[in-house]
Structure formats: structure tokens, C-alpha cells
N, C-alpha and C positions, 0 to 999 in steps of 0.2 A: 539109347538110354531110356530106364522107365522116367515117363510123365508122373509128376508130381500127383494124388489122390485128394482132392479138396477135403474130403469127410477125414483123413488121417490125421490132415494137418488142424483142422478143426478139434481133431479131440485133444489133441498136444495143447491146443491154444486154450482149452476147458479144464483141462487139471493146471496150468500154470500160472493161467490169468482172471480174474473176476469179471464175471458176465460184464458186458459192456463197455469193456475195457477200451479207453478213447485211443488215439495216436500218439500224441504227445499233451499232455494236459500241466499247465503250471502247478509246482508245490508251495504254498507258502504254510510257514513252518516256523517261523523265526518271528525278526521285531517289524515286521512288515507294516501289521496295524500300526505302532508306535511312532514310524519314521515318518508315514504319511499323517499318521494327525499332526503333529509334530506340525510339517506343512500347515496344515489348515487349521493350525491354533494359531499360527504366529502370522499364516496370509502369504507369505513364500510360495507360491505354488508356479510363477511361471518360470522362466527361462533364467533369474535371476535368484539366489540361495546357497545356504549350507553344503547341502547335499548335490548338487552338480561338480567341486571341483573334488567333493569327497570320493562321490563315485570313481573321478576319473583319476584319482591318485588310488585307488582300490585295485582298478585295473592296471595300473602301469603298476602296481607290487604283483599283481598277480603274472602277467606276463612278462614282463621286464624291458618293455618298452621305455624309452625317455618321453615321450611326449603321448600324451591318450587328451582326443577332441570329443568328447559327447555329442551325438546328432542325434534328433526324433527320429530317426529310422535309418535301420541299414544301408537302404538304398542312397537316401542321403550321403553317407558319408563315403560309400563310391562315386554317385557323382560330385563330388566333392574332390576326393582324391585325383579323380580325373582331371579338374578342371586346373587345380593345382599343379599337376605333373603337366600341364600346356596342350591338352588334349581336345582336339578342336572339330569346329567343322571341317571336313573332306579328308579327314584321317583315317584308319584304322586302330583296332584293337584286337591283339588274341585274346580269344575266350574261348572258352572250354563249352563244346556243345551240350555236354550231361553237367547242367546246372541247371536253376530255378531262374525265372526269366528277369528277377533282378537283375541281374548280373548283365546281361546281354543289353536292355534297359538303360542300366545307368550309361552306358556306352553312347544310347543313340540320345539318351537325353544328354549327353555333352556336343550334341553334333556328329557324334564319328558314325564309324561303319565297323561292328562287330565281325571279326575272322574268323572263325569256329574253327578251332583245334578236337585232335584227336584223344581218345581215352584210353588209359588201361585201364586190367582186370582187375589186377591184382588191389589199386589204391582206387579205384576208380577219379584217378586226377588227371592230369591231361599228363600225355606218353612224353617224356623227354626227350628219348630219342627219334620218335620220331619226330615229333615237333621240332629239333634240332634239323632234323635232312628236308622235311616242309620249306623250313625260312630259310634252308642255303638253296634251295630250287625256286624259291620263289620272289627271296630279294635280290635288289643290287642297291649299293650304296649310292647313296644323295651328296647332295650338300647339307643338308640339315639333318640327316641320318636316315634308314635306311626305307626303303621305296617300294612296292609292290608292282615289281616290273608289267602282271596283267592287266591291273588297273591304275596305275600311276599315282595311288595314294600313299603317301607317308603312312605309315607305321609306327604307331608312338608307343607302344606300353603290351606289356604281356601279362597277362590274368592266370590267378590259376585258382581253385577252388579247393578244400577241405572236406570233399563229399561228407556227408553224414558224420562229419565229426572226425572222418577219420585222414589224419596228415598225409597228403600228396609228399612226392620224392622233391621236395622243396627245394634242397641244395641242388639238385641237378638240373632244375629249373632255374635256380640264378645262374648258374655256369651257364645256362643258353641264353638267357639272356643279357648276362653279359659280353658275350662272345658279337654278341649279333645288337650291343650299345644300345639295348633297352630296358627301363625299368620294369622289373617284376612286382606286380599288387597283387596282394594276397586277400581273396574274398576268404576272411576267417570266420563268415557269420554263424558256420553251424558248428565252431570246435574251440571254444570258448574250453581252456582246460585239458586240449590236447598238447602234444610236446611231440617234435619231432628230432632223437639225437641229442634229449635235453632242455631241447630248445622251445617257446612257445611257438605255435603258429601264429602266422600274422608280425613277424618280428622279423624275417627273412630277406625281403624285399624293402624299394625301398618305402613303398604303404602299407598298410591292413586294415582290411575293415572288419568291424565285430557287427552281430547282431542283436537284439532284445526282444525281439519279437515275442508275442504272446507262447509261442509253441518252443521257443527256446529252453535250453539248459537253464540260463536265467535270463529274467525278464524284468523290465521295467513296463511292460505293456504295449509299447512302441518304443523302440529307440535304439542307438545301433553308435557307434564311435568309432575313428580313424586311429590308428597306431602309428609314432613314423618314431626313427634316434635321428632325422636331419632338423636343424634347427628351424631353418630357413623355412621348408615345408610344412614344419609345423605350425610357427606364424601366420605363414598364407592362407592353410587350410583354415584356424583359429578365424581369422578376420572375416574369409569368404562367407563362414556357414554363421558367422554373426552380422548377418544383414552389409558386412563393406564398410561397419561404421568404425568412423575414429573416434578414439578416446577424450570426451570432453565433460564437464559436468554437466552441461545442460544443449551445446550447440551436435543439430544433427546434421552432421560433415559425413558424409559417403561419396568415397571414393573410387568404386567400382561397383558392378551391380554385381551384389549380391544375393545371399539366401537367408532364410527365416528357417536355419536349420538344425539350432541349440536344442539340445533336450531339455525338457522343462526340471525344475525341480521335483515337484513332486514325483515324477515318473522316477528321476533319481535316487528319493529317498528310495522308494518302494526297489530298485537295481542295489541298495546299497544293503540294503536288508537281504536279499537273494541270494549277493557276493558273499555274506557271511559265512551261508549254506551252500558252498560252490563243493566245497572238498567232500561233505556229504552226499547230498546228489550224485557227486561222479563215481563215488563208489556204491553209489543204492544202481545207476545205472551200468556200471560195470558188472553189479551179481547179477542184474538183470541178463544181461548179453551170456553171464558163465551159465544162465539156465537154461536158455534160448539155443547155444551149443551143445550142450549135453541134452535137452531134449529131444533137439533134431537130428541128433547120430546116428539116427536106424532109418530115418524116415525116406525112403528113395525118392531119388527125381529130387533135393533139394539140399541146401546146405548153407549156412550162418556165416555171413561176412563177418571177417575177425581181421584187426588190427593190424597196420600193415607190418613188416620189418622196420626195426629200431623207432618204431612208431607208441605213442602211449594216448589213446583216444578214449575221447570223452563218451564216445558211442552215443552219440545221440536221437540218431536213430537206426536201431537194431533194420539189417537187411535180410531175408532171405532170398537165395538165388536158386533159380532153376537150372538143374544141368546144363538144360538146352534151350535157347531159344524158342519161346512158344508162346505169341499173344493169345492164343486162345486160350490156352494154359492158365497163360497168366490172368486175362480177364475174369477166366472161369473162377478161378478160386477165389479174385475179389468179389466174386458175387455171390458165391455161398458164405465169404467170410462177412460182408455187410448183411447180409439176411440172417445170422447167428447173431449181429449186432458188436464185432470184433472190427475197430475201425484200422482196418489195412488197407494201403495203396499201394499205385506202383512209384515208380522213380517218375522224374518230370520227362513231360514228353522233349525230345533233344530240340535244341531252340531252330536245329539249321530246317527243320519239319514245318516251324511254327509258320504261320504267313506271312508275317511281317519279314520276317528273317530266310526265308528259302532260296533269294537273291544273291543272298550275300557270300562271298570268296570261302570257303573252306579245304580242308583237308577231306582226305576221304574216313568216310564213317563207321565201317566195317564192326568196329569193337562198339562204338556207343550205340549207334542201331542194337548188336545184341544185349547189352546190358540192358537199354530200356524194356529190352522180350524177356527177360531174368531175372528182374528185380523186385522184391515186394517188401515194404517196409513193414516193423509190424509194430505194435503199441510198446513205448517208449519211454515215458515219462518217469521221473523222479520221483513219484508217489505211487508208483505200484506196487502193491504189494504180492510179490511170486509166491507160487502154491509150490514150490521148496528151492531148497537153500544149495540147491547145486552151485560149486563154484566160489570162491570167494572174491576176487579182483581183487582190485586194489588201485587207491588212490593217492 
């Protein structure tokens, strides 16, 4: 197959996008200013306010979750989710090797031991089926559920990720894991707005986490929330990430150790002002994506990651793929695309690579090894403006 031509792709990315074009850059656009003075007229600005349960009644209409917990950050509210669902030291976790090292993280910051599951092409989310014939070769049943016959650690929970906004085979990931009497948590942090079947992500399982991150769809700046319909776990998780305290007017009764993991308000407000602008954004980034396709239809050696079957994403961030596996390849063109001043990367390096993590139990790698040789993200954001109107999407 022809290798990708860095100068090709460079001029594709010169008539479509404005010199300097970042990655993913926040849009505000809306009552952003408003919500947060708002805050800092009336002194509201920490973890207490208006705008914290506003937010998170915003996002349980949006997704359709019963229960949504605001945390300062993503990662927060995986480990959080974690620690909820009883996920402890000398445990395991599947997780999906092609994520951002959150993900893998909140694992060891609960005590476990991250399993790194395999990828497909097509969603780039972890392979159901294989992941299915993985855990029947590789458990046997416990007393407390099920056991990792190599290393004799419990198995608590299965992870699955929403690469770039776009929906993993979700339903077929809870059929494995229920099959095999494990809860599936949905790291939904980058598809805020995607639908799989109808369905939100993050709503599947029986957790979800969102994200806010500064580089998100929408942002509060830092900050990220848990999704559950169980009552019980949503309680838990409620109490955990607010420090463990009981409800008192004035006495500080904590009960377990907890976290300092509430979103603040004002971050709130500023998430609640974003959410207004949700439906826009995903369709300024869906014409985005229809340009990004139809530009690249001639270009050889490369081709536009598009939306899976019965899938509706938020495309958060636009991918292009190389044919073929080729870190040079791929290196190459992020270096003439950073010297143009066009900020592309590649996919995150696979966790099972990382040092911390090369220890630990996996599947074999075969398909996420070559995604990370294939993948280039390329400028994304909500406030771009495309040098034309190929495409309309739709949101």
C-alpha cells in the first residue's frame, strides 16, 4: 500500500483549517461569563451552590441516567466508581490497552491490578469477542466471583472506553460481562453526546464516567461525573466523593475515609453554560468530521475514522488512519504537521507499553499495537471554523 505523503496531507489541512489550527481548543459562546460572575457576586464559588446540582440534573436529561455525581475531574469519578463497586487491593481490572492512562490509573489508585484487554478496528473499543474467549481461558470461578486462574487474583469489574467519542459495541460488552458475573463501567469521558442504538453512552453498565476536561466537548475546566440507574450505588458514590461526611448542621461525623472529590460550583456554573451549547458544538463537530471525509477521499496511504454501525458520535476527535502500520510514517508526518504549526498527534501510547504497566496480565496486542502505528488525531474543536461546507451531519 502507498505510505501516506506528509506535504499532501499538509495542504488538505491548509485549505480546510486556519493556520494554527490547535487540537481540540474550548468554545465559549453562550452565558459562560454570566453563570460564573453570577458565582463570584453572590461568593458560591466552592463545592457548595446553585449550579452543582443544576449541572447534574442537566446531564442526567441529557443522557438519561437516574442518578449523575459531579467530581473535579474524570479520573475522580473512576476511582470513585471503583471503590464503590468494592474494588480493592490485590484485585484486577479489565481495561482496554488503547486508552489515555487515566483509565489504567484510577485502577491502581484503587489498589487493583489493571488487565489489559484487546482492541478492534473497526470501534476502536475493546473486541467483545475476543475478550469473551480471553476470560473463559483465563478464569475459573471463586467463591466471591470469578479468579484469574495465572495469578490467583479476583477479577472485579470490566472497563470499556468510548475512544474518541466514538461508541464501543456496548451491548455486547454487557452480555460478556454478564455472562462471566461482572460489572461493566463505561469510561464515557470523551463521548459526552454520543448514542449507541439510541442509547447514551455511559448508561449501559452498571457505572459511567463523564469528563470536563479543558480539551473536552464541554468543559467546566476540570471536572468529570459518575452516572449510575442503581440507587444504592449512587448514594455510595454521593457520600464517598463528599469527604465520608454525615449529614449534620454543624457536627463533623465521618464515617469512612473519604475524598474531597465534589465539583466546585463555579466550575459548574461555567459546565452549565457549555451544556446549553451541547447540541451545537456536536453538530459544528460532526460538519467538521463530513469535511475531514470528503477531503481525504483521494488522498492515498490514509483514510477518516467514521462512526461505528448503529452508532451516533459526538466525534470528538477526528482520526486519521494509515493504511498500514508505520511509526515512521506516522512520526514523520507529526513532524512536518508541528512545523506547519497544525497541532496533530498520535493515539496514546497502549498502557500494556507504559513502565508501570508492562508487568501486568494481558491479552495479546496484535490489533492495538497497530492502531497506535495508524492513528493521527487531527484539530477538533467546536470553534473551528472549515474552509468549506462539505457535509452537513447532524445532531
Amino acid at each position: 500500500m502507498t505510505a501516506p505523503d506528509p506535504d499532501t496531507i499538509l495542504d488538505v489541512l491548509r485549505r480546510l483549517l486556519p493556520d494554527g489550527a490547535a487540537l481540540h481548543e474550548p468554545r465559549f459562546a453562550g452565558n459562560e461569563w454570566a453563570y460564573v460572575k453570577e458565582c463570584l457576586d453572590t461568593g458560591w464559588v466552592s463545592t457548595a451552590g446553585a449550579f452543582v446540582p443544576r449541572f447534574e440534573k442537566m446531564l442526567a436529561d441529557i443522557t438519561g441516567a437516574k442518578h449523575v455525581i459531579a467530581t473535579n475531574t474524570g479520573t475522580a469519578a473512576l476511582h470513585a466508581a471503583f471503590l464503590t463497586l468494592g474494588v480493592g487491593a490485590g484485585d484486577e481490572v479489565i481495561v482496554p490497552s488503547l486508552t489515555f492512562a487515566a483509565t489504567a490509573n484510577a485502577v491502581a489508585h484503587a489498589g487493583a491490578v489493571p488487565h489489559f484487554a484487546e482492541a478492534e478496528t473497526t470501534t476502536l473499543g475493546v473486541d467483545p469477542e475476543r475478550l469473551r474467549k480471553h476470560l473463559g481461558d483465563t478464569l475459573r470461578v471463586g467463591n466471591g466471583g470469578p479468579i484469574n486462574k495465572a495469578t490467583g487474583r479476583p477479577v472485579k469489574a470490566i472497563v470499556c472506553v468510548h475512544v474518541f467519542g466514538h461508541p464501543a459495541r456496548v451491548d455486547a460488552l454487557c452480555e460478556v460481562a454478564g455472562d462471566f458475573d461482572l460489572p461493566l463501567v463505561e469510561d464515557a469521558a470523551e463521548s459526552l453526546g454520543s448514542t449507541y442504538r439510541g442509547r447514551h453512552t455511559g448508561t449501559f453498565g452498571r457505572m459511567g464516567t463523564l469528563s470536563f476536561n479543558g480539551n473536552k466537548t464541554v468543559t467546566t475546566g476540570a471536572g468529570g461525573a459518575i452516572l449510575t440507574d442503581d440507587d444504592a450505588l449512587a448514594a455510595a458514590a454521593r457520600h464517598l466523593t463528599t469527604t465520608a461526611k454525615r449529614a449534620h448542621a454543624w457536627e463533623y461525623d465521618h464515617d469512612q475515609v473519604g475524598y474531597n472529590y465534589r465539583l466546585p460550583n463555579i466550575n459548574a456554573a461555567l459546565g452549565c453554560a457549555q451544556l446549553e451549547l451541547l447540541d451545537d458544538f456536536i453538530a459544528r463537530k460532526r460538519r467538521l468530521a463530513a469535511a475531514y471525509v470528503e477531503a481525504f477521499a483521494d488522498v492515498p496511504g490514509v483514510s477518516v475514522l467514521t462512526e461505528p454501525a448503529e452508532a451516533f458520535s459526538n466525534y470528538w476527535l477526528n482520526a486519521l488512519l494509515l493504511d498500514t502500520p508505520d511509526r515512521s510514517a506516522l512520526h514523520g508526518l507529526l513532524a512536518a504537521a508541528h512545523a506547519a504549526g497544525f497541532g496533530l498527534r498520535p493515539a496514546w501510547r497502549p498502557m500494556h507499553e507504559l513502565p508501570m504497566y508492562r508487568d501486568c496480565p494481558r491479552m495479546a496486542m496484535e490489533t492495538t499495537e497497530a492502531l497506535a502505528a495508524r492513528i493521527v488525531n487531527l484539530p477538533s474543536g467546536p470553534g473551528l471554523e472549515i474552509g468549506t461546507e462539505a457535509g452537513s451531519g447532524h445532531a
